[in-house]
C-alpha positions as CSV (number, residue, x, y, z in Angstrom):
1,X,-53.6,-1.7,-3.5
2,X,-51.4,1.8,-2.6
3,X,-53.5,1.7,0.4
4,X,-53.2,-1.5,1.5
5,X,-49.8,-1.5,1.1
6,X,-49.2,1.7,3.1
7,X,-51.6,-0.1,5.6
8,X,-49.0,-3.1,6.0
9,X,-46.1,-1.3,6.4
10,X,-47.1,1.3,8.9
11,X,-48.1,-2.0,10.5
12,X,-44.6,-3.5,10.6
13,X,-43.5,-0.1,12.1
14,X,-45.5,-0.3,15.0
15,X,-44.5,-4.3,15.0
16,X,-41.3,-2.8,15.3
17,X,-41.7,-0.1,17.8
18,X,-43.9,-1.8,20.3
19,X,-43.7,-6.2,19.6
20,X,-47.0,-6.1,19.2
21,X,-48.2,-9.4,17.2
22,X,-48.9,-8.3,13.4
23,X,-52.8,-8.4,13.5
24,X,-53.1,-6.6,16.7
25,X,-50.5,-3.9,15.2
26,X,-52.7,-3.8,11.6
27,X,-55.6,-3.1,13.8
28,X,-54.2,-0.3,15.4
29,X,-53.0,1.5,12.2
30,X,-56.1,0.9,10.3
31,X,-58.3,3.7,11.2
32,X,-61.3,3.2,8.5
33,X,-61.7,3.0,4.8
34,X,-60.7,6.7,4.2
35,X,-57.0,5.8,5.7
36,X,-54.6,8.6,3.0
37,X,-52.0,7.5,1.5
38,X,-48.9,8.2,3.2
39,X,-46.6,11.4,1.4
40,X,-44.2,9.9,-0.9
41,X,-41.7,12.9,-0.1
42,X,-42.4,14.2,3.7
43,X,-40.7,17.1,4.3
44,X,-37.2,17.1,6.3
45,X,-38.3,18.5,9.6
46,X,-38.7,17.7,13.2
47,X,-42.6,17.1,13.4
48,X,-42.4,18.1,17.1
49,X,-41.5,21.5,16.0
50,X,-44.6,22.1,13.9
51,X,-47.4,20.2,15.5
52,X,-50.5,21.7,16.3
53,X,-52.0,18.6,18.0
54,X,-50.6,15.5,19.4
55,X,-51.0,12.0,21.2
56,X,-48.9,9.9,22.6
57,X,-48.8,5.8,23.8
58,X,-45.3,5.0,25.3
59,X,-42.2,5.6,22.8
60,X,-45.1,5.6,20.1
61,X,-46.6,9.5,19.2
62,X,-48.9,10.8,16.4
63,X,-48.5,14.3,15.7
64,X,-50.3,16.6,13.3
65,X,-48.1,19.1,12.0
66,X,-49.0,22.2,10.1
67,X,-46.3,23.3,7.5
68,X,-45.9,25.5,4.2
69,X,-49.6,25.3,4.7
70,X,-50.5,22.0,5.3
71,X,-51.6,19.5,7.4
72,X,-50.0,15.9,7.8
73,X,-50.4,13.7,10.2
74,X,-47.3,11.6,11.6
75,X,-46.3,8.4,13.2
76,X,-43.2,8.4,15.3
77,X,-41.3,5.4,17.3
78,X,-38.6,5.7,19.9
79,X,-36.5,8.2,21.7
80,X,-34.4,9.2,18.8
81,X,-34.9,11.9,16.0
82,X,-38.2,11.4,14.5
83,X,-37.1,12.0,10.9
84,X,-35.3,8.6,11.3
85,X,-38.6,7.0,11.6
86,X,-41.6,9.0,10.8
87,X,-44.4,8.0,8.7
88,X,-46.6,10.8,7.0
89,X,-50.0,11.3,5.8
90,X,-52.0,14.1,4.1
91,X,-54.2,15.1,5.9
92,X,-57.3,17.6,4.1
93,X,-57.6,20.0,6.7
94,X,-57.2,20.4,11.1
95,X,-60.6,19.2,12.0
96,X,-59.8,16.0,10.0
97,X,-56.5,15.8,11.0
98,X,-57.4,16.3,14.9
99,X,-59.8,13.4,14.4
100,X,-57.4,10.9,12.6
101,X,-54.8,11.3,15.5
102,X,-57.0,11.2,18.0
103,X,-58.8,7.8,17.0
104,X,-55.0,6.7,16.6
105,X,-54.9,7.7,20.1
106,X,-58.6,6.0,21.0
107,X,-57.0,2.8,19.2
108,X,-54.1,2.1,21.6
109,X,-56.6,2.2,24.7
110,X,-59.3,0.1,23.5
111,X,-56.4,-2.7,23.1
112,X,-55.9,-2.4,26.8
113,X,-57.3,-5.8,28.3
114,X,-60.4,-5.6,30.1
115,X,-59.7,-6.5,33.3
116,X,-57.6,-3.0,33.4
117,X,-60.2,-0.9,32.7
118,X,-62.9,1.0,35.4
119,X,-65.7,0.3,33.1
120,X,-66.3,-1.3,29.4
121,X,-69.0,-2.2,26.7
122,X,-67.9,-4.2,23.8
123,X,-71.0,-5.6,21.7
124,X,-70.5,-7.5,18.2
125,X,-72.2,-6.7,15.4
126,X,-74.8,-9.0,14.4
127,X,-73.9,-8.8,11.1
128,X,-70.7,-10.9,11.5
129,X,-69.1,-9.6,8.5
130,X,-68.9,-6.4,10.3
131,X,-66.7,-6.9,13.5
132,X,-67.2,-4.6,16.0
133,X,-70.3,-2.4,16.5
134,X,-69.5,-0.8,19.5
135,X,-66.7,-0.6,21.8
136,X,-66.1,2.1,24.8
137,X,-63.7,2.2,27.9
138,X,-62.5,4.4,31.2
139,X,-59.2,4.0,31.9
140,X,-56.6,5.5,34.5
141,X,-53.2,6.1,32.7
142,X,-50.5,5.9,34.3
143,X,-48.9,9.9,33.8
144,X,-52.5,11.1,31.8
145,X,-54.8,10.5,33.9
146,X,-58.6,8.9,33.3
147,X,-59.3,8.7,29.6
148,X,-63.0,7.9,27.8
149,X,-62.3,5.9,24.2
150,X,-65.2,4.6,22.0
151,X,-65.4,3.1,18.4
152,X,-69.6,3.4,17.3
153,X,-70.6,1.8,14.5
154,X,-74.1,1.5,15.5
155,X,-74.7,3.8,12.1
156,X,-73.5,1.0,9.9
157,X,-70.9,4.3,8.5
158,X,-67.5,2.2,9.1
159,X,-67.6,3.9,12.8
160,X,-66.4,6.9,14.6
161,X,-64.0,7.1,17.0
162,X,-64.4,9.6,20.7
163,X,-61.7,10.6,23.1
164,X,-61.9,11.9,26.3
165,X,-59.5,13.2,29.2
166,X,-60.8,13.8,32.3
167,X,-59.5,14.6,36.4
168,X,-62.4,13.1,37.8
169,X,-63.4,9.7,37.7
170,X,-67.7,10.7,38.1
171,X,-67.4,12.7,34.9
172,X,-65.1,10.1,32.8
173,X,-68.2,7.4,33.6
174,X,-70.9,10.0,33.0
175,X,-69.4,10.6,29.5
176,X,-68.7,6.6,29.1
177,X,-73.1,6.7,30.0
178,X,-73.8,9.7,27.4
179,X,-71.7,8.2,24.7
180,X,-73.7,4.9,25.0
181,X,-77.0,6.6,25.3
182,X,-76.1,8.5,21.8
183,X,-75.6,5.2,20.3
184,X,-79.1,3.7,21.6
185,X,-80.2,6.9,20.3
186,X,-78.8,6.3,17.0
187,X,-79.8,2.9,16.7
188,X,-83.5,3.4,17.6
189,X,-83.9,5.9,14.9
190,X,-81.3,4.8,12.1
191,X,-82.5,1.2,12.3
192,X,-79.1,0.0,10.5
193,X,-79.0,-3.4,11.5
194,X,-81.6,-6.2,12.4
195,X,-83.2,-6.0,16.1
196,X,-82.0,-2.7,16.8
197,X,-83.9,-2.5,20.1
198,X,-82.0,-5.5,21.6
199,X,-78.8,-3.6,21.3
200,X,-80.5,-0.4,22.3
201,X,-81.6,-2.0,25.4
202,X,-78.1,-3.4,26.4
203,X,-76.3,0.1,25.8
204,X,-79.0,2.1,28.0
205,X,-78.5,-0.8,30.4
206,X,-75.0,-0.6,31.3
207,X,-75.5,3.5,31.2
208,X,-78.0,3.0,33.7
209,X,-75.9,0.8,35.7
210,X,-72.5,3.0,35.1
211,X,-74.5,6.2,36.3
212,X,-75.6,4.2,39.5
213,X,-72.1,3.0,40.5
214,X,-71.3,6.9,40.0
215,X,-74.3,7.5,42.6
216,X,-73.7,5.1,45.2
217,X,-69.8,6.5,45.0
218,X,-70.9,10.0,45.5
219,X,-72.9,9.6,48.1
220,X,-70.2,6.8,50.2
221,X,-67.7,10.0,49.5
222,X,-70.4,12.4,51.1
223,X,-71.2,9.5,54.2
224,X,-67.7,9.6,54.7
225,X,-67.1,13.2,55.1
226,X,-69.9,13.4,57.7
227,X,-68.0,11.0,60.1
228,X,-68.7,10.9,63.0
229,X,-72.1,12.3,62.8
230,X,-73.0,9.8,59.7
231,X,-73.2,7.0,62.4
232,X,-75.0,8.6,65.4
233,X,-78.5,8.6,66.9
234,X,-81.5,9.1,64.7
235,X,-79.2,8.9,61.2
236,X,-80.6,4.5,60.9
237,X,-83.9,5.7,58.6
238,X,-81.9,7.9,56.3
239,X,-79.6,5.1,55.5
240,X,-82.3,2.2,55.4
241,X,-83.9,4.3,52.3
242,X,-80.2,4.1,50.7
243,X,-80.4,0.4,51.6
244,X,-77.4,0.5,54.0
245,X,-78.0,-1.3,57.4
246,X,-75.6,-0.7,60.5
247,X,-73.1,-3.4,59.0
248,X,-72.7,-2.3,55.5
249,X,-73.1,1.7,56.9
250,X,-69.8,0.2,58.8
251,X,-68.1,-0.6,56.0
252,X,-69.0,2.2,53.6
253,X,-67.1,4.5,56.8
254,X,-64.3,2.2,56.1
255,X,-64.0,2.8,52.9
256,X,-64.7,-0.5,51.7
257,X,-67.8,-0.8,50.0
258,X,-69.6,2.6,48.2
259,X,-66.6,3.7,46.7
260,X,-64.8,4.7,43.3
261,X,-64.2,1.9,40.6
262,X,-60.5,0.7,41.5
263,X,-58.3,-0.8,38.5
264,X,-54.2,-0.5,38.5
265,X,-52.9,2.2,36.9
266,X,-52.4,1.1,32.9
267,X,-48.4,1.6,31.9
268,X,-48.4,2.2,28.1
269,X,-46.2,-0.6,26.4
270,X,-42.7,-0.3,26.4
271,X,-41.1,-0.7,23.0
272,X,-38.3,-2.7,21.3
273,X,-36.2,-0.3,19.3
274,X,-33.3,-1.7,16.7
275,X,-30.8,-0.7,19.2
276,X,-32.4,-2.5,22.2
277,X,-30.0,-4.9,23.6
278,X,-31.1,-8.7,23.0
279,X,-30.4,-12.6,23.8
280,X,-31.1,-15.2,21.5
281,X,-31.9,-18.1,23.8
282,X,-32.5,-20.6,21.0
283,X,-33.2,-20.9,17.3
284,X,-34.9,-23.2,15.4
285,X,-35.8,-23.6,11.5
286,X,-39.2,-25.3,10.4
287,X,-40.6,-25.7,7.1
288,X,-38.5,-22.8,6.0
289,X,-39.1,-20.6,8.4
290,X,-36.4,-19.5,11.0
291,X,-38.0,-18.9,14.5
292,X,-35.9,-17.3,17.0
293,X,-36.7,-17.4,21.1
294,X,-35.7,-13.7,21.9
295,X,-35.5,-11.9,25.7
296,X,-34.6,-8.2,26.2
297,X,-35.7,-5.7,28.5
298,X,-37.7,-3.0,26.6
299,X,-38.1,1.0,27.1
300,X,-40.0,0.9,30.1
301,X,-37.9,-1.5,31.4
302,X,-40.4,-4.5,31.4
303,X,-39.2,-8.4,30.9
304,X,-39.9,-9.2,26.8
305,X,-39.7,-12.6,25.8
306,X,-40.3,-12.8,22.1
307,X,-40.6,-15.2,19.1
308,X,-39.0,-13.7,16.1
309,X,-40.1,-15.3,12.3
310,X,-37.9,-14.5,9.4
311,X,-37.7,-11.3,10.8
312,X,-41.0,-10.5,12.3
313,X,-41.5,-10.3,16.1
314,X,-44.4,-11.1,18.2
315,X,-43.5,-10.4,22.1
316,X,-45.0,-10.4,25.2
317,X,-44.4,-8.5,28.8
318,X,-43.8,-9.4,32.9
319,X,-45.4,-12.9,32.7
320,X,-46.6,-13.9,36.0
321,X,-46.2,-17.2,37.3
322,X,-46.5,-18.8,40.6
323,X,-46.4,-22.2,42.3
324,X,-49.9,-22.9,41.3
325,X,-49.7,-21.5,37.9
326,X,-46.5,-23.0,36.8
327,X,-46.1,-21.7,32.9
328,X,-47.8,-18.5,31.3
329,X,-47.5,-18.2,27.8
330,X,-48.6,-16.3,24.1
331,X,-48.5,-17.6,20.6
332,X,-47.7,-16.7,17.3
333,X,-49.5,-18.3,14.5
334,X,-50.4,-17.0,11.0
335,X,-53.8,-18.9,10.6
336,X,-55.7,-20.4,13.3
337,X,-55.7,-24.2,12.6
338,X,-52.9,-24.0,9.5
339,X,-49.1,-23.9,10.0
340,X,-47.0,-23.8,12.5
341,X,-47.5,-22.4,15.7
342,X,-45.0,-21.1,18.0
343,X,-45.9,-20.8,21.3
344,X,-43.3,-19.2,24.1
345,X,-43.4,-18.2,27.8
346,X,-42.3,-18.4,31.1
347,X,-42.2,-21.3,33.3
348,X,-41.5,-21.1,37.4
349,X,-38.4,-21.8,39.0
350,X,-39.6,-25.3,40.4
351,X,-40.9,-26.2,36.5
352,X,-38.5,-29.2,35.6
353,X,-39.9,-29.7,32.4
354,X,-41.7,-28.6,29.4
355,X,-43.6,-31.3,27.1
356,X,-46.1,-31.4,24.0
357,X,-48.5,-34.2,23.4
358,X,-49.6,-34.7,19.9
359,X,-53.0,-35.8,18.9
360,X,-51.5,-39.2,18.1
361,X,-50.5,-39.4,21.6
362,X,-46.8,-38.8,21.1
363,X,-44.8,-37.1,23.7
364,X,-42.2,-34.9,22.5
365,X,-40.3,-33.0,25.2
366,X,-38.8,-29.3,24.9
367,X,-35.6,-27.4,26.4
368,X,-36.2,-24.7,29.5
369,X,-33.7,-21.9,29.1
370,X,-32.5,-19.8,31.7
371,X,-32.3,-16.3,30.9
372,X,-29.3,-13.9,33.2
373,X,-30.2,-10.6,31.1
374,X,-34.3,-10.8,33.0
375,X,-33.5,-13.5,35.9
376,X,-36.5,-15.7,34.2
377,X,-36.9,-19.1,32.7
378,X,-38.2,-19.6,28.8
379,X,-39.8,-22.1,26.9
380,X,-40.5,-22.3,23.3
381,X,-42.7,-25.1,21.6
382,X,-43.1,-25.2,18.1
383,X,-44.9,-27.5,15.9
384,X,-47.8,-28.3,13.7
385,X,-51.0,-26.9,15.0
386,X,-52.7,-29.2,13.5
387,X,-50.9,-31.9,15.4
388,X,-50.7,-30.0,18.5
389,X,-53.0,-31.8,21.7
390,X,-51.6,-29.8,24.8
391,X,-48.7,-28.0,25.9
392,X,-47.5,-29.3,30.1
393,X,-45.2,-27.7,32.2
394,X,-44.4,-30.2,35.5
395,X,-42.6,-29.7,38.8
396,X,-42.0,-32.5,41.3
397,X,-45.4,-30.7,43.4
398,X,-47.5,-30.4,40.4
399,X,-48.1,-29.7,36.3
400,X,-50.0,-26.8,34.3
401,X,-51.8,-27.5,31.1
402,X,-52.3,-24.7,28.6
403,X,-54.4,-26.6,26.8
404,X,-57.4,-24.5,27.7
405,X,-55.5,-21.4,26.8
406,X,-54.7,-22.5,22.9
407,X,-57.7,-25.1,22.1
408,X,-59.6,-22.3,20.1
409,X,-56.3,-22.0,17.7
410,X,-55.2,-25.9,17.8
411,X,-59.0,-26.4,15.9
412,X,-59.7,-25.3,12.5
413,X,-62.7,-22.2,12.5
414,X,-66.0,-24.1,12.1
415,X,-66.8,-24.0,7.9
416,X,-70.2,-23.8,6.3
417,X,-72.5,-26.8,6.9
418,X,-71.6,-29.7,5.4
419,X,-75.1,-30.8,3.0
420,X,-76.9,-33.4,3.7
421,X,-76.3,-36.1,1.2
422,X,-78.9,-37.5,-0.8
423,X,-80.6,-41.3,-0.3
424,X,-79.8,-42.8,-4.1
425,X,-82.3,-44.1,-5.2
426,X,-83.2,-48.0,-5.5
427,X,-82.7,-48.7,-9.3
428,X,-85.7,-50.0,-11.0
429,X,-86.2,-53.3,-11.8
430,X,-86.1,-54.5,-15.7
């Protein structure tokens, strides 16, 4: 119970620190079953002054920090003096403290969505009890260059987590293909869970196919540099056993095709700190529960709009909207299918109103707040999700249905089979 408790409220601290919705923030402290228990009594120091390692994700940090001869690892938030909001844990030795902040560290970038990253795996665990058998990404942070973070579980051991920073975008993917290699490797011989040569075959796979978009960038870097001699008389059989005619040789010297992954630059989250400046657009009370539509600007100077419940704070960053995609929105629910749901966003400029329909076919229209603080327009709907059919935002031009977005949470998770009910039987006659 000490550990689970320790477990929820270093989860409320990053909840705190970075608006991250409560089960995407106890994921991130959660680093295993052999989580310590935070020190009761940390000492009163600085832990930038006595760390021997260290990792940092926006305002958040995780230092180790060696002191009167011992190791403890600690979570910081925010600009201001870390003793104001530190949490500590004993840690046994360096090597384990090393590897506790640094899968702390491999955490953070395998939240990053996938669309962001230069290459990923993510593969379930056929054993659906155990979530996640094996996740890895390359990433290009913005200020710390390309990074290489795994979770393997493929030993059935509660997973391991492996970090890599790299210059070079070749060696970053020829780590991301070792790293799933190992794991093939591991599954072949350990045989920990059922068809084992299925997931073997879909790890060595996408090495194969990483370490061949490495090849065919190397040598479009190497075609490049021999301009203009790469395109002259005689070169046409060369490049027909790379499988380039004249037209794609063209635009491999263009740079176009034959070249490095390209993703945008990932910005680590900015963070809401209890001094960050805010704007209550609207407040509303439900079953008990106050729910307040919040906008502020957070440390890295992104546009937050935010639901906050008795308290608690799930937020989201720079929505994008458009005349074609007229409302973009997150939610904030504590069980898919039960309770109420809150769901909050942006709407476009044109967007004249904001309506739910209920499963009964009931239309129940909700207010469009301008915001001056961020220059945007909110929307909050909140209701029963069991109750809840759609959620339309309409111009005079047009209307956008996040429907599609939500139906997975308006619907109760699919239960065990119902049985089949017997036939009674036809009494017998007297």
């Amino acid at each position: 119970m000490t550990s689970d408790r320790s477990a929820k409220k270093a989860a409320r601290a990053r909840m705190t620190a970075t608006g991250e919705p409560y089960s995407t923030a106890r994921r991130a402290v959660q680093t295993g079953p052999d989580r310590p228990a935070p020190l009761a009594r940390p000492p009163a120091i600085d832990p930038r002054e006595h760390a021997v390692h260290s990792r940092e994700w926006g305002a958040l940090a995780c230092y180790l920090v060696h002191y009167q001869g011992r190791h403890s690892a600690w979570f910081t938030a925010g600009p201001r003096d870390p003793r104001d909001q530190s949490e500590a844990y004993g840690m046994p030795g360096e090597p384990a403290g090393r590897a506790f902040v640094d899968a702390w560290q491999t955490t953070n970038l395998l939240h990053i969505p996938w669309d962001e990253r230069i290459a990923t795996i993510f593969l379930l665990s056929p054993d659906t009890r155990n979530g996640i058998l094996y996740e890895a990404a390359v990433v290009n942070v913005e200020g710390s260059g390309i990074w290489v973070a795994c979770f393997d579980d493929t030993a059935n051991d509660g997973g391991t987590h492996a970090l890599g920073q790299f210059a070079d975008p070749g060696e970053a993917l020829e780590e991301f293909a070792a790293l799933a290699e190992q794991a093939a490797d591991r599954l072949d011989s350990r045989q920990a869970i059922g068809q084992p040569d299925l997931f073997a075959g879909v790890l060595r796979y996408r090495a194969a196919t990483v370490r061949a978009d490495v090849a065919r960038a190397a040598l479009g870097d190497t075609i490049r540099r021999h301009q203009p001699q790469a395109d002259g008389p005689g070169m046409g059989p060369l490049w027909h056993e790379a499988g380039l005619s004249r037209k794609s040789l063209g635009r491999v010297l263009a740079g176009q095709e034959w070249s490095w992954p390209q993703r945008p630059l990932v910005r680590p989250p900015g963070s809401r700190l209890p001094d960050t400046p805010t704007t209550t657009l609207a407040t509303r009370t439900v079953d008990g529960h106050r729910f307040d539509l919040v906008s502020y600007l957070d440390t890295a100077n992104s546009r937050c709009i935010a639901i906050d419940r008795d308290g608690h704070h799930a937020s989201v960053r720079d929505l994008q909207v458009d005349e074609q995609h007229l409302a973009s929105a997150a939610m904030s629910m504590a069980t898919r299918g039960e309770g109420t749901a809150a769901i909050y966003g942006r709407v476009h400029d044109s967007v004249t109103e904001v309506y739910a329909v209920m499963k009964a076919g009931e239309r129940v229209d909700w207010p469009i707040y301008d915001d001056p603080r961020n220059g945007e327009r909110y929307f909050a709907v909140i209701a029963d999700s069991e109750a809840l059919a759609d959620i339309v935002a309409a111009s005079p031009t047009g209307s956008t249905s996040l429907k599609r977005s939500f139906a997975i949470w308006f619907s109760k998770p699919p239960g065990p089979a119902p049985k089949t009910p017997r036939t009674p039987r036809t009494p017998k006659s007297p």
